[in-house]
Structure formats: C-alpha cells, structure tokens
One Martini backbone bead per residue (centre of mass of N, CA, C, O) as a GRO file, in nm:
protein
   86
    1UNK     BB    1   6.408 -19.881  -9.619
    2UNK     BB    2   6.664 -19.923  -9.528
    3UNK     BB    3   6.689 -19.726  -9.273
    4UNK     BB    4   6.442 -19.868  -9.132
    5UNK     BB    5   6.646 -20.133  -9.130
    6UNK     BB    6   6.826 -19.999  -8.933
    7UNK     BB    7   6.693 -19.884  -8.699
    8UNK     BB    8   6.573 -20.173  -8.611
    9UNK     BB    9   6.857 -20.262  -8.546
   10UNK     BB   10   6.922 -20.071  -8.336
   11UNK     BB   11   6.645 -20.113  -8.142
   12UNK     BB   12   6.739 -20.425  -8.083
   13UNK     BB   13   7.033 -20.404  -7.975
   14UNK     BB   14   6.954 -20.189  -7.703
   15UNK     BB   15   6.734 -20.397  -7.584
   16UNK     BB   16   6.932 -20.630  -7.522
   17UNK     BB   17   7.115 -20.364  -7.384
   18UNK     BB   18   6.885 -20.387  -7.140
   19UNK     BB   19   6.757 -20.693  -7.130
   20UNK     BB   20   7.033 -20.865  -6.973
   21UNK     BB   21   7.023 -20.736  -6.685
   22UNK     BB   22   6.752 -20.721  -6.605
   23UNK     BB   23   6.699 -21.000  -6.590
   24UNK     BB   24   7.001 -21.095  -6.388
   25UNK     BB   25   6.837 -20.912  -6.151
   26UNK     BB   26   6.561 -20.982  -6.099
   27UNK     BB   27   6.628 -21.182  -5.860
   28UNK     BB   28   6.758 -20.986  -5.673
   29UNK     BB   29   6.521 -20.792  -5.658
   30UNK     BB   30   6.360 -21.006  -5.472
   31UNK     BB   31   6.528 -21.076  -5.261
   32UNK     BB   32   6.525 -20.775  -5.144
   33UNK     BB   33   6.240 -20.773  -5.104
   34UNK     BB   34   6.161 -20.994  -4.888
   35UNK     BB   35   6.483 -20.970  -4.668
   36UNK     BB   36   6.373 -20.642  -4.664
   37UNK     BB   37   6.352 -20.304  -4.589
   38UNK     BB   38   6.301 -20.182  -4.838
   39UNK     BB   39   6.194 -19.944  -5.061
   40UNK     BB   40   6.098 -19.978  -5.333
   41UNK     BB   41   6.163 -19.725  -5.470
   42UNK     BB   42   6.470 -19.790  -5.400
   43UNK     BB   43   6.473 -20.052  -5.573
   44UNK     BB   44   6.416 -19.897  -5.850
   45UNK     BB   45   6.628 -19.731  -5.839
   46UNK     BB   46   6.859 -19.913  -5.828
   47UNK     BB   47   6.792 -20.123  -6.075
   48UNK     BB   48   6.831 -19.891  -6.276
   49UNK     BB   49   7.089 -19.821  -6.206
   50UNK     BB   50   7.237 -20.080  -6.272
   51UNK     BB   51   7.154 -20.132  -6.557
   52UNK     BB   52   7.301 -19.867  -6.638
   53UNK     BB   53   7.580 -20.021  -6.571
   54UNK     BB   54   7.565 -20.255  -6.745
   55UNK     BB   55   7.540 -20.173  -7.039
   56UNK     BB   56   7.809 -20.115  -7.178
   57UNK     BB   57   7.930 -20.404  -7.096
   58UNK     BB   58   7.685 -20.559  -7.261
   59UNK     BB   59   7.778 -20.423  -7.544
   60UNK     BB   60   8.044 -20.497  -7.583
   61UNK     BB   61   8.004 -20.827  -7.552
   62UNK     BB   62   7.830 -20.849  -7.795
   63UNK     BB   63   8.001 -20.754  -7.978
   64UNK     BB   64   8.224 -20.931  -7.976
   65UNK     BB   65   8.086 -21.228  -8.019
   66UNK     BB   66   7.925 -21.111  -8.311
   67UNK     BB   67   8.244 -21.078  -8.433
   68UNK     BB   68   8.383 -21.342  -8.378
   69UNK     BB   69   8.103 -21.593  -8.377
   70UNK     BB   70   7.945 -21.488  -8.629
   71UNK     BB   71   8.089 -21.360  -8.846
   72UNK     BB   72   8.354 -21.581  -8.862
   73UNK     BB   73   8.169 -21.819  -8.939
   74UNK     BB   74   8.088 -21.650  -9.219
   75UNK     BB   75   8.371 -21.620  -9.334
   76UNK     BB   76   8.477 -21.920  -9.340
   77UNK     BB   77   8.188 -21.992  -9.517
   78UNK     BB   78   8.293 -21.855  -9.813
   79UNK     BB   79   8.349 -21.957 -10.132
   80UNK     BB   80   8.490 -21.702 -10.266
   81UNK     BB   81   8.715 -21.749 -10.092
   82UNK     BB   82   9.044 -21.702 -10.191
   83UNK     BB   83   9.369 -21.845 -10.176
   84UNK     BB   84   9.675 -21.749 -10.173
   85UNK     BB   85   9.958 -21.919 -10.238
   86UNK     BB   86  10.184 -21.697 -10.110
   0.00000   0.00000   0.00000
C-alpha cells in the first residue's frame, strides 16, 4: 500500500510539472492559431515541444518553492522540536 502510494504521488508530481506549462502557453498558442498563417500541426508540434522545455525547470521550482515554504514552515510549527539552550 505504501508503495501504491508513493507512485501516486510520484504521478501526481509529474502532471503539475507538466501542466503548470501547458496552462500558461494555452493563450499563446491561441493567440498564434487566430493572429498567424502557421499549420495546425506545426503549432501543435511547437506547442509540445515548449511544455518540453519548461518541464524540467517548472519541476525544479515547484521542488524548490515546495521544500523551502511548505516543509519549512511546517518544520517550524514542530511542538517537538526543542532548542538546545548552549
């Protein structure tokens, strides 16, 4: 069961790194179908390859954002956590 859940959230990671891109390209590719002479296709290949490139740096911040303030301030709000006097 752990496991089970463990990969879910592993699957769950990787759609947010991959559509938190698609999202924010969504209006500009639109903006390029209505305003442009390009082909379907050719906007639907650029459009894939841009969430492409955004991946990795869209899951690095969402890493970053992720360990810095929501452990961090869940870190903080520890009762457990006892400070060493010295």
């Amino acid at each position: 069961m752990r496991l089970l859940k463990q990969l879910a959230g592993l699957v769950f990671w990787f759609f947010l790194w991959t559509a938190i891109p698609a999202a924010l390209l969504y209006p500009f590719a639109l903006w390029i179908a209505k305003h442009t002479r390009i082909s379907g296709y050719a906007l639907a290949q650029g459009y894939a390859v841009a969430i492409g490139l955004l991946f990795l740096p869209t899951g690095f911040l969402i890493d970053f954002m992720y360990r810095h303030v929501a452990l961090g301030r869940h870190a903080s709000k520890s009762p457990d956590v006892i400070e060493d006097p010295n």
